[in-house]
C-alpha positions as CSV (number, residue, x, y, z in Angstrom):
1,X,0.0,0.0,0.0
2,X,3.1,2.1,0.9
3,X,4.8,1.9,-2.3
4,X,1.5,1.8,-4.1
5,X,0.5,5.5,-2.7
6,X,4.2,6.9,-3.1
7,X,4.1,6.0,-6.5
8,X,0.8,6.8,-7.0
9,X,1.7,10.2,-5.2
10,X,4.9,11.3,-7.9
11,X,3.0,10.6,-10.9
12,X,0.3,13.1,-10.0
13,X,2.6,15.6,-8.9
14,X,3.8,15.4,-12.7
15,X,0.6,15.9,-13.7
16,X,-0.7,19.1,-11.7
17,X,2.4,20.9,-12.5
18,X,1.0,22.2,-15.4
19,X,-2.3,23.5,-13.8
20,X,-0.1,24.8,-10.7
21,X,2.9,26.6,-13.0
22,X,0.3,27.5,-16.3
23,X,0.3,31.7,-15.3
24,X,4.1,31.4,-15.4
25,X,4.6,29.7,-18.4
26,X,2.0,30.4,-20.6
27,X,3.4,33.4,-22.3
28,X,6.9,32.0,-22.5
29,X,5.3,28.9,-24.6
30,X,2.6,31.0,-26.5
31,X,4.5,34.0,-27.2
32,X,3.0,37.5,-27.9
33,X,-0.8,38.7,-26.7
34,X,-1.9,39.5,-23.5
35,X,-2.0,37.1,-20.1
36,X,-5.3,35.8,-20.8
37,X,-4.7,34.9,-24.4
38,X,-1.5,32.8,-23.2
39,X,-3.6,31.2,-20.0
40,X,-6.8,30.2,-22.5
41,X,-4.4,28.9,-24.6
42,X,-2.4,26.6,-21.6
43,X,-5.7,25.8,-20.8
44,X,-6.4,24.5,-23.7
45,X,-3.5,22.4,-24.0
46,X,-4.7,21.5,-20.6
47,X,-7.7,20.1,-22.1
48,X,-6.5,18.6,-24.9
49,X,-4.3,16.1,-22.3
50,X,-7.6,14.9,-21.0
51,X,-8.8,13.7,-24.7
52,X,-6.1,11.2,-24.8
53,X,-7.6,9.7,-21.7
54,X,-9.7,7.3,-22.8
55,X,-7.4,6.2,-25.1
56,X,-4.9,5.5,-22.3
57,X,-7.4,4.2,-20.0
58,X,-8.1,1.7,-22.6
59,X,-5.1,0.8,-24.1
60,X,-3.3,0.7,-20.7
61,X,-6.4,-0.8,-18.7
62,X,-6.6,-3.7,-21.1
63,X,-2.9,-4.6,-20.8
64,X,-3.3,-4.2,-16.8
65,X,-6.4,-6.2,-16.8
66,X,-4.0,-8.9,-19.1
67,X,-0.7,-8.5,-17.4
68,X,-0.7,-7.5,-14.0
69,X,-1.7,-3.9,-11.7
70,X,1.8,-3.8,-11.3
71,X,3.0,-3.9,-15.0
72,X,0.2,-1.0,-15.4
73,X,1.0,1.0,-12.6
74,X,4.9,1.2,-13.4
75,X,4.3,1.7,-17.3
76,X,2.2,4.9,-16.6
77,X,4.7,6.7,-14.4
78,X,7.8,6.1,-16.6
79,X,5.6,7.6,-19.3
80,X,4.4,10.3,-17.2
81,X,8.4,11.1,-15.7
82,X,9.6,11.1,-19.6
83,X,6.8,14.0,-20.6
84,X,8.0,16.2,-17.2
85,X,11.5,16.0,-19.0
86,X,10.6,17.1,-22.4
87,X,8.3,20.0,-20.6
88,X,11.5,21.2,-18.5
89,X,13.4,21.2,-21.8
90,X,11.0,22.9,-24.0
91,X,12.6,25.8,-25.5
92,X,10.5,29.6,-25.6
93,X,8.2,30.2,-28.1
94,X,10.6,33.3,-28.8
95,X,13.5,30.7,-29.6
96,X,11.8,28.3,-31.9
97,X,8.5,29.9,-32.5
98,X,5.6,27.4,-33.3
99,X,8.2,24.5,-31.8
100,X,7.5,25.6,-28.3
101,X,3.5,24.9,-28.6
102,X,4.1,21.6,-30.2
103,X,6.6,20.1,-27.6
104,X,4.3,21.0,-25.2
105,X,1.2,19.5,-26.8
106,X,2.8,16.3,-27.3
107,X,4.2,16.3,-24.1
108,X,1.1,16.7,-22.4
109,X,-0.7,14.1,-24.6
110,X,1.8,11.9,-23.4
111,X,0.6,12.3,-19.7
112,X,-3.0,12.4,-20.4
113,X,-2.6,9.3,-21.8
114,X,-0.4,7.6,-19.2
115,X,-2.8,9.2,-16.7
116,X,-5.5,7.5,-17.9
117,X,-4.2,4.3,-17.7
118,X,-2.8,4.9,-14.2
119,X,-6.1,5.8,-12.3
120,X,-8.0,2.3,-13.4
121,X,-4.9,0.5,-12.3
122,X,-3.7,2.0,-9.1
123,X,-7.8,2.2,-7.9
124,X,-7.9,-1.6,-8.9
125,X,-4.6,-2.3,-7.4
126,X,-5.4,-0.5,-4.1
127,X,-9.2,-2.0,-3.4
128,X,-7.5,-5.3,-4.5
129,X,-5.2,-5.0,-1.6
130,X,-7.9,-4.1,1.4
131,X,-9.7,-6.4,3.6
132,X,-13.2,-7.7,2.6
133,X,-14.3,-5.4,5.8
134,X,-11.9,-2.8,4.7
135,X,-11.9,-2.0,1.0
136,X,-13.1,1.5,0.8
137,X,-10.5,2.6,3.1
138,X,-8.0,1.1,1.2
139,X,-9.7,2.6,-2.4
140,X,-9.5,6.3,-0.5
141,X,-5.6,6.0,0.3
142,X,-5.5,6.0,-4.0
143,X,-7.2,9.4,-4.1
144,X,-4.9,10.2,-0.5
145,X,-1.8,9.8,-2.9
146,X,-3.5,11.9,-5.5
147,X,-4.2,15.1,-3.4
148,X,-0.7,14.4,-1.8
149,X,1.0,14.6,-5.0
150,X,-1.1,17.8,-5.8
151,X,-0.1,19.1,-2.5
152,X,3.6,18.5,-3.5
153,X,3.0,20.6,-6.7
154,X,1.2,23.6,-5.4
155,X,3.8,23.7,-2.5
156,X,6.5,23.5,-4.8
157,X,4.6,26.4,-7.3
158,X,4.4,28.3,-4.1
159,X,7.4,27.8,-2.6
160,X,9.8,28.9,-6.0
161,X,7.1,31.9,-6.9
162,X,7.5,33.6,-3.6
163,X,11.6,32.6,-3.2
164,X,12.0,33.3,-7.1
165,X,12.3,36.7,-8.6
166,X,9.7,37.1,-11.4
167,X,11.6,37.0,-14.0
168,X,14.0,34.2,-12.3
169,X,10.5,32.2,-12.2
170,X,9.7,32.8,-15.8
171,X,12.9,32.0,-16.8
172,X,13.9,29.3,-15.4
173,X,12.1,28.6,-12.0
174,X,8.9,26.8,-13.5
175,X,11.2,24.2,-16.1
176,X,13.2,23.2,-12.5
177,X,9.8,22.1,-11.0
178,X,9.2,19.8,-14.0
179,X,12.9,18.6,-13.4
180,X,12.2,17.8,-9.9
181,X,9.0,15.9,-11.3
182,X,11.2,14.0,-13.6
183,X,14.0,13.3,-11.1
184,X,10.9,12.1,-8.5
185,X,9.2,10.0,-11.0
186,X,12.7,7.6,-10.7
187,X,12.0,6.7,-7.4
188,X,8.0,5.8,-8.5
189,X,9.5,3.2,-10.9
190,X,11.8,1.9,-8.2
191,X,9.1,1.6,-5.3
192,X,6.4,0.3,-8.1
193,X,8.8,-2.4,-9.2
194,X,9.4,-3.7,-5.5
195,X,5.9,-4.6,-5.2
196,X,3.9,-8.0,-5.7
197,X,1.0,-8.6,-7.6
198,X,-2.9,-8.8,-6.1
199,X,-4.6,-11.9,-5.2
200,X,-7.7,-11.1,-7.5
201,X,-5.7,-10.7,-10.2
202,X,-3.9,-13.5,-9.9
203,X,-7.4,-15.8,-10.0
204,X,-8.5,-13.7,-12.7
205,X,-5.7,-13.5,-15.4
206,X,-6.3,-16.5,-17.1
207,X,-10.0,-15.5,-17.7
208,X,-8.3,-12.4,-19.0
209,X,-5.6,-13.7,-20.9
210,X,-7.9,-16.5,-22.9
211,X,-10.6,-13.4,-23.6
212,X,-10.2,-12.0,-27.2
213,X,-9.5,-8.1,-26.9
214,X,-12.1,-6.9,-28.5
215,X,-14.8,-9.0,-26.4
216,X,-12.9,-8.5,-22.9
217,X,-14.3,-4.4,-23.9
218,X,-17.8,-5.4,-25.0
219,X,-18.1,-7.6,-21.8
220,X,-16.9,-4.4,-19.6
221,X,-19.4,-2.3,-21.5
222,X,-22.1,-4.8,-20.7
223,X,-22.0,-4.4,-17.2
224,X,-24.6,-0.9,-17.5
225,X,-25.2,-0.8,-14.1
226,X,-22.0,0.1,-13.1
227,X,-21.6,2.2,-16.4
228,X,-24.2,4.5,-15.1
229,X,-22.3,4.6,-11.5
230,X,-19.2,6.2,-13.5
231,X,-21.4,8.6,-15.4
232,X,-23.4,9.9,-12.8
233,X,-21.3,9.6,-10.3
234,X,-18.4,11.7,-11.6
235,X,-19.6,13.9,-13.8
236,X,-20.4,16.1,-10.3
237,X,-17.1,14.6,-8.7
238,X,-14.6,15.9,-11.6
239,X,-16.5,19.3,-11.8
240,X,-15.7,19.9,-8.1
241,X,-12.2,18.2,-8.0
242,X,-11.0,20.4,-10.9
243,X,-12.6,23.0,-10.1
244,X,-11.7,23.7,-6.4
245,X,-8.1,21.5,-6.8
246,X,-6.7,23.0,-10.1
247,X,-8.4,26.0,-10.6
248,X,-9.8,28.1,-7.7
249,X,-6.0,30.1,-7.4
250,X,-6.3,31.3,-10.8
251,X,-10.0,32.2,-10.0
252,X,-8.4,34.3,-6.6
253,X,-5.9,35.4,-8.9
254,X,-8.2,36.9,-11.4
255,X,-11.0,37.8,-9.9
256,X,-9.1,39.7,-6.6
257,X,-5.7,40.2,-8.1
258,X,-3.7,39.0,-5.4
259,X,0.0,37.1,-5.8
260,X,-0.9,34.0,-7.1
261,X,1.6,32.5,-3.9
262,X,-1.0,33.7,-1.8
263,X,-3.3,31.7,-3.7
264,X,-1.1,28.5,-3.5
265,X,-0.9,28.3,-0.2
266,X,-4.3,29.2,0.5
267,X,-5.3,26.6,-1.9
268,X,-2.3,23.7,-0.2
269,X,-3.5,24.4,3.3
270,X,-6.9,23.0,2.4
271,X,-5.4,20.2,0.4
272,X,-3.5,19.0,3.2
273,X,-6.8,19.3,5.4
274,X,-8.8,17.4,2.6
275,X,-5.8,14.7,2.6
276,X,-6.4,14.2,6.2
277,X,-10.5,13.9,5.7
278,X,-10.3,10.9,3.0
279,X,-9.5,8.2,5.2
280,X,-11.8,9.2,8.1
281,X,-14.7,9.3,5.6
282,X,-13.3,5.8,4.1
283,X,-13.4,4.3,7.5
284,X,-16.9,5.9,7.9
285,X,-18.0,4.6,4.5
286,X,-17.0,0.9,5.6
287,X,-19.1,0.9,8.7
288,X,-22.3,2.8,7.1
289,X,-22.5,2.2,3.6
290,X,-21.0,4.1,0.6
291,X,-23.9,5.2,-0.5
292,X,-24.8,7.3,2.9
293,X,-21.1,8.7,1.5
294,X,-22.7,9.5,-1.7
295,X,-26.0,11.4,-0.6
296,X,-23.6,13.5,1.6
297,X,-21.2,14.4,-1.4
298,X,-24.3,15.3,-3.8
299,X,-26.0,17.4,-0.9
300,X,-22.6,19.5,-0.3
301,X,-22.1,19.9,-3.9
302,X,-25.1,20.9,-4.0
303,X,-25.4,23.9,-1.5
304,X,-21.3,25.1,-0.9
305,X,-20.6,26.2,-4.4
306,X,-22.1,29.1,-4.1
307,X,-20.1,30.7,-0.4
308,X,-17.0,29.2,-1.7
309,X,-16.9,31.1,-4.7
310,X,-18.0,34.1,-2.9
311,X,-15.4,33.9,0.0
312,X,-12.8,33.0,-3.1
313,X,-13.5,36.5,-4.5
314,X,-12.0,38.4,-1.9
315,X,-8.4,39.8,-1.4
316,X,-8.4,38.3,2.2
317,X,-6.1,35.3,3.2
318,X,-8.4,34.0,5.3
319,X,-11.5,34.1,3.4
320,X,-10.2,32.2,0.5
321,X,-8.5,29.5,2.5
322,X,-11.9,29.1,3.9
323,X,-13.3,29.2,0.3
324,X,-10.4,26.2,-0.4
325,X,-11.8,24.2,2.7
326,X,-15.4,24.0,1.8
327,X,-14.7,23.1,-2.2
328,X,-12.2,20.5,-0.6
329,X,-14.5,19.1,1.9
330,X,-16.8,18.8,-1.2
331,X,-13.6,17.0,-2.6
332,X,-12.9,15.0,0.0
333,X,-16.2,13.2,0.6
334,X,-15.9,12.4,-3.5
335,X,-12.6,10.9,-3.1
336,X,-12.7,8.9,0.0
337,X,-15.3,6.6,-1.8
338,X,-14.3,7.0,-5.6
339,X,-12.1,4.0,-6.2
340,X,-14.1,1.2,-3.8
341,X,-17.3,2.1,-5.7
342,X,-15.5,2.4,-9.3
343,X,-13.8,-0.8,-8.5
344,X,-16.7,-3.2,-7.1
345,X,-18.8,-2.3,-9.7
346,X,-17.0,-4.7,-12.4
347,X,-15.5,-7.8,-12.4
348,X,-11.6,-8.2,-11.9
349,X,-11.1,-9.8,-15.3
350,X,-12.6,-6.4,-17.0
351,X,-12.5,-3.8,-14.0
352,X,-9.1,-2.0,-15.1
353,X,-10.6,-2.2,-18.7
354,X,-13.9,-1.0,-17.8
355,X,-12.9,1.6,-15.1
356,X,-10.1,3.3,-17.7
357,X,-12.7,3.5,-20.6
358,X,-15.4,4.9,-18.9
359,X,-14.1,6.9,-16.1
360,X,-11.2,8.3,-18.7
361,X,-14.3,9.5,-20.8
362,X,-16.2,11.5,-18.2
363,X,-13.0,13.2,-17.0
364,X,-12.1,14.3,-20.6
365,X,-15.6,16.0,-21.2
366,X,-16.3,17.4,-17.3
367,X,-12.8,17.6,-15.9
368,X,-10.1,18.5,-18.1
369,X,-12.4,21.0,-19.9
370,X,-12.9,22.6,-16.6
371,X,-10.1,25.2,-16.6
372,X,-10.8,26.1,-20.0
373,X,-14.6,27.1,-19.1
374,X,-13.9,28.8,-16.1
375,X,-11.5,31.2,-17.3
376,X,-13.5,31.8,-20.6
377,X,-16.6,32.5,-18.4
378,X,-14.6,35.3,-16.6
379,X,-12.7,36.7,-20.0
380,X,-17.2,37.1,-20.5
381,X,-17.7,38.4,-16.8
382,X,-19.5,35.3,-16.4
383,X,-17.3,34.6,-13.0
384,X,-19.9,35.2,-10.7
385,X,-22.2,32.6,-12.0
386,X,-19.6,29.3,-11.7
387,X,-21.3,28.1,-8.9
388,X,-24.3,26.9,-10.6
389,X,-21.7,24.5,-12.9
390,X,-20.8,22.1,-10.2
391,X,-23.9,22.5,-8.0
392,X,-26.1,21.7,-10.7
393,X,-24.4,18.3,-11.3
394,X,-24.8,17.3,-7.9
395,X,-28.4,15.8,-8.9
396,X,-26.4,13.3,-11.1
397,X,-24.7,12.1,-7.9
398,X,-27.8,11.6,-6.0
399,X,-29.8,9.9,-8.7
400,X,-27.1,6.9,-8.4
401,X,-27.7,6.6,-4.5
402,X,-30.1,4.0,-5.5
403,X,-27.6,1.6,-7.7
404,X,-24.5,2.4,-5.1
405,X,-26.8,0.9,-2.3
406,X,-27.3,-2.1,-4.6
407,X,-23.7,-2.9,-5.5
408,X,-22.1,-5.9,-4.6
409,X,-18.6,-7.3,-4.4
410,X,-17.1,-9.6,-7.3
């Protein structure tokens, strides 16, 4: 579980660099125009890594579902370590012009797809190695490494933009935080290569391995039931994780013009708080039902939104760390459940195949388009109206409640 989470914990540091460091960078990659021009465009790029998603999710979930969680999980971060290189050596977009906006394109397609690949795996992996009594606390320490690794990549955005000069940062400050990612995404392999396999895929594989590719994806498909879980059960969860994890400092930043390393910290004080919160709500999950877990998640979703944003407005510390807590408490009850109920709603022999399809889908289209839609709705003065995007949602996370309290185990 250690060396599952650690692992699990560098790759998505590599990842939320680019949400964390995209102010700094963005003009040095885009070239000429003004700030927002260069950020919708980072953005974008931002989205575009989601779209290769589902791709990943099912090219890598199939070959995890036919060769091991650990063969998946260590694949994905050497391809996610290799893109943080070639984004710390992209050149300027004054240097090689149009070759600065393609490096990083491909780069970041690289990661989406690796990222798909790793979420099905390591929230397999992880379930797979809990207790019958004690699965959804051992799902919730996947989404504990996740917000750790984001908490490791805001710190470290925070830490360089308030040591760093501005132009120190631009320069050369944000391409040594994707070095660090690279240089950390080294130990990942090694940790993810000490580990053994799962007993549940061990009394699966040969079901997998004798099942013709193209019918081990139909048969994940078939299973609607949980099909509709994913759907309506993350649409509202990757609204509110990317939306109060990746993008509520640039939303401070824009909308009260403070430094965005106020923002940061603001925004990795309540990470760490949400970090703490997963477990508790796993263990709570195990002794009352995930679906209690679910009905609390929609509910706040549906009626926080509104004074986070409100309190994330404001040009006061302490108002928008309380802003960070709420959305993240939001966050947290999403998380602590996300890979148990993901995971028991297919079979092992198609669950990284199923999981990496379908949840890959609904972050590309909710989640990694997230950024790009909030900060286009305040280029409009549309800002004051994000709230109604996530709570909205929340009544796809409540009309699963009923299917959640029906799932069983495989």
């Amino acid at each position: 579980m250690v060396a599952g989470s650690v692992g699990n914990m560098v790759e998505w540091f590599d990842w939320s660099l680019y949400a964390v460091l995209a102010p700094v960078f963005s003009t040095q990659i885009f070239g000429g125009g003004d700030a927002t021009s260069g950020l919708l465009l980072t953005f974008s790029v931002f989205a575009v890594g989601f779209f290769m998603r589902p791709l990943g999710g099912a090219v890598l979930g199939l070959y995890a579902d036919r060769h091991g969680r650990k063969a998946g999980i260590t694949l994905t971060i050497a391809i996610m370590s290799v893109s943080s290189v070639v984004m710390a050596l992209t050149p300027t977009f004054a240097a090689v012009g149009l070759l600065a906006p393609i490096m990083l394109v491909l780069a970041r397609l690289a990661q989406g797809f690796a990222a798909g690949g790793e979420f099905a795996s390591s929230s397999a992996f992880m379930v797979e190695s809990g207790s019958s009594r004690r699965r959804t606390l051992a799902g919730s320490w996947q989404q504990v490494s996740v917000i750790a690794g984001i908490v490791l990549a805001t710190a470290t955005g925070a830490l360089l933009t308030t040591l760093l000069p501005t132009d120190a940062m631009q320069g050369w400050g944000w391409r040594l935080a994707f070095g660090i990612g690279a240089v950390l995404g080294l130990v990942g392999v090694w940790l993810r290569l000490s580990v053994g396999e799962t007993q549940e895929f061990l009394e699966s594989q040969d079901i997998a391995k004798k099942t013709r590719i193209g019918a081990q994806i139909r048969e994940a498909w078939s299973h609607w039931r949980g099909i509709l879980i994913v759907v309506g059960f993350n649409i509202p969860g990757c609204l509110a994780f990317y939306l109060f994890v990746s993008y509520m400092p640039s939303y401070s930043v824009k909308t009260a013009g403070i430094p965005l390393s106020t923002a940061l910290w603001a925004n990795a004080i309540a990470l760490v708080f949400a970090m703490c919160l997963i477990p508790v709500f796993g263990i709570l999950a195990d002794r009352v039902g995930r679906s209690k877990l679910v009905a609390a998640f929609g509910t706040a979703l549906l009626i926080l939104p509104w004074p986070a944003f409100q309190l994330a407005g404001s040009s006061s510390f302490a108002a928008i760390l309380i802003a960070d807590i709420l959305g993240l408490t939001v966050v947290a009850l999403y998380s602590s459940i996300l890979a148990a109920v993901l995971s028991d709603a297919f079979p092992a022999h198609v669950r990284t195949t199923a999981i990496g399809t379908s949840y890959s889908l609904i972050v590309a289209i909710f989640g990694g388009t997230v950024p790009l839609v909030a900060t286009w709705a305040q280029s409009q003065g549309l800002g004051g109206l994000l709230w109604l995007y996530p709570a909205i949602s929340s009544l796809a996370a409540l009309a699963v409640i009923p299917l959640v309290r029906r799932q069983r185990q495989f």
